[in-house]
C-alpha positions in Angstrom: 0.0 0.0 0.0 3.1 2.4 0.6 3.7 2.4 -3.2 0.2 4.1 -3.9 0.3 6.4 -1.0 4.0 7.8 -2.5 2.1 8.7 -5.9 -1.0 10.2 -4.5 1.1 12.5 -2.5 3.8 12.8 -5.4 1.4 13.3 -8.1 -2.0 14.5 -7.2 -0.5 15.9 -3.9 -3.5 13.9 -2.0 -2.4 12.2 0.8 -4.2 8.3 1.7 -5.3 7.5 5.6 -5.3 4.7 6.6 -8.1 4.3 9.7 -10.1 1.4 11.4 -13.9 1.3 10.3 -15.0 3.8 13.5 -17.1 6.9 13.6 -14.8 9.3 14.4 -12.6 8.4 10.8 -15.9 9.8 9.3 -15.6 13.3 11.4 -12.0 13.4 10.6 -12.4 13.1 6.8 -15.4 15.4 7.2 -13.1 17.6 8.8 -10.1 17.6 6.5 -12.5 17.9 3.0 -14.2 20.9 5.0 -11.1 23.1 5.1 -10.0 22.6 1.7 -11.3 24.1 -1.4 -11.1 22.5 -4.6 -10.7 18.6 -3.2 -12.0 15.4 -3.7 -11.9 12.8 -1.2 -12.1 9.4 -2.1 -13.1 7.0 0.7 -13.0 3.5 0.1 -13.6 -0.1 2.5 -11.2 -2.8 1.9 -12.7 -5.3 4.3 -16.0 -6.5 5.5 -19.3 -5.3 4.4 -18.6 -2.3 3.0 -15.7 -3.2 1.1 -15.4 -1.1 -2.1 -15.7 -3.0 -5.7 -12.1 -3.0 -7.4 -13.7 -2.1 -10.4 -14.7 1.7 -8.6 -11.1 2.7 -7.6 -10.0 2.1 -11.5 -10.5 5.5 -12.7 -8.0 6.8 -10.3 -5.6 5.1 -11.3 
């Protein structure tokens, strides 16, 4: 995971957190994507339930 983390902040200047599935990761990306202008956040599961298709992260790459 380090690799795409290094390009996001490289390239796009995004940077990727990396949080347990708890309600207070929701306030904290609420948070950060309410003091910047201009940003798009991009929240995705990789385990359990909510675990984000493969097929939706594709057009970031």
């Amino acid at each position: 995971m380090a690799e795409i983390d290094e390009w996001f902040a490289e390239t796009a200047g995004s940077y990727v957190v990396h949080a347990p599935p708890v309600a207070g990761t929701t306030a904290f990306v609420d948070h950060v994507s309410g003091r910047r202008e201009d940003t798009t956040l991009l929240v995705a599961a990789t385990t359990g339930l909510a675990r984000t298709p493969p097929g939706a992260l594709e057009s970031v790459a």
